[in-house]
N, C-alpha and C positions, 0 to 999 in steps of 0.2 A: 504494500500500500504506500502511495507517495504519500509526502510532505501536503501535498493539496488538499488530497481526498480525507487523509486526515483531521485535515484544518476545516474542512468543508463538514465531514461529520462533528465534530467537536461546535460548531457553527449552530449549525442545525440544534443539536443537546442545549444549548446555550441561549437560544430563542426560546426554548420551553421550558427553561430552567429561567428565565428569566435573569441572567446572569449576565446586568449589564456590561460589568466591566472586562471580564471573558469575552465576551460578546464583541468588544472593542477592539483589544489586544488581536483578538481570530483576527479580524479585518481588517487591521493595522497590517500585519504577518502575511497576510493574501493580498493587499494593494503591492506590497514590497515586490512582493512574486512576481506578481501581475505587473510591474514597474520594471523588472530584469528581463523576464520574457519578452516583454516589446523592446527592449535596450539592446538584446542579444538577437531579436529576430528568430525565435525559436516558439514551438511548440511544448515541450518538459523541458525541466531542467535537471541535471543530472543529481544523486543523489549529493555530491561535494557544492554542488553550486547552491543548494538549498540549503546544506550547512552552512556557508557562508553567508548566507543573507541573515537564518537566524541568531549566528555568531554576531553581526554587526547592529541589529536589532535589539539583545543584548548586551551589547558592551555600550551603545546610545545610552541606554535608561540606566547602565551602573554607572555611567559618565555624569549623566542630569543629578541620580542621586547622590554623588559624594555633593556636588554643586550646594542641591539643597538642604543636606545635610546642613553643610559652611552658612547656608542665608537661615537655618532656622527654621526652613518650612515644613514641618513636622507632616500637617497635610498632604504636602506633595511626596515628600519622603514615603508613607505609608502607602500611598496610589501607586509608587513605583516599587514598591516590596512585591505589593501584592500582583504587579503587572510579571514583577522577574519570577517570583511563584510559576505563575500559567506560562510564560515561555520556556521554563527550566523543562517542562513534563515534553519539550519537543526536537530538545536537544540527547544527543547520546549521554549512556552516565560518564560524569566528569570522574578520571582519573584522580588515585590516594597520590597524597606529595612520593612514596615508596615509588608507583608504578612509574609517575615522572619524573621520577630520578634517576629508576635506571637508564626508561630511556635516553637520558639525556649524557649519562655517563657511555651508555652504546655509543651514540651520537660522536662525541668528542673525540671517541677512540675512530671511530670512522673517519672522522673528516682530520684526523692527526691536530687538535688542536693544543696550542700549548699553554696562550696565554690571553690577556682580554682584548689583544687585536685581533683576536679569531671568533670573536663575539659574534658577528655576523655571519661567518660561517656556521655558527654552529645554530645560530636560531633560525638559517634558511634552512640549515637541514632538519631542525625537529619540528616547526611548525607544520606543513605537510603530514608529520607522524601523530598530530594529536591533535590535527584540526578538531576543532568542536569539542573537546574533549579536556580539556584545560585553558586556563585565562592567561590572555598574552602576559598580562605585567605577573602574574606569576611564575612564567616559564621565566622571562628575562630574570626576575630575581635569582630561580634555580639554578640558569647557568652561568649566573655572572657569580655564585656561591663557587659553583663546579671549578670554574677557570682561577679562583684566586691561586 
């Protein structure tokens, strides 16, 4: 079942559950879609490309939240708790700091690196391996740890 049809069922559940805010978020996550398919000129999109959109749909709303966090806005803060709730359930499960460590200790021995000017080698090569699966600013913490 794709990311759509998904989103499409969960939609529908959402209208008769009266579940406005779910109800939003669906449609928020299906415009995105629907915004990359005509971007791309395509029909589906593949399963990595649907990762990426919702990777970047979340990382917006934990970017707003630290934001409002800093201004106070307790209200906005709790809409966007609640929003990252309902997109977490459509993401793959997020890797333990363990699993992203080893891979990241794999990683380094592959790409021979030694020290933090191989920084960037080493996060082209693991981002690819944990798309969707771990937070960028957490992996960079990981291997800037790794590399000292």
């Amino acid at each position: 079942m794709t990311l759509l049809d998904r989103l499409n069922q969960d939609m529908k559940q959402a209208m008769k559950n009266k579940d406005k805010q779910a109800l939003s978020v669906i449609r928020m996550v299906k415009a995105s879609i629907q915004n990359e398919l005509i971007k791309l000129g395509k029909d589906t999109l593949s399963e990595d490309e649907e990762l990426t959109i919702l990777s970047r749909e979340v990382k917006q709303r934990k970017d707003s939240l630290q934001e409002f966090k800093a201004a106070g806005r307790e209200d906005l803060v709790e809409k966007l708790d609640n929003e990252l709730v309902i997109l977490q359930k459509y993401l793959p499960e997020q890797l333990s700091e363990d699993e992203l460590s080893a891979i990241i200790v794999t990683t380094i021995q592959e790409v021979n690196a030694t020290s933090m000017k191989d920084m960037g080698k080493v996060m082209g090569a693991v981002m690819p391996k944990v798309k969707g699966k771990a937070d960028g600013s957490q992996i960079k913490k990981a291997v800037q740890q790794k590399l000292q």
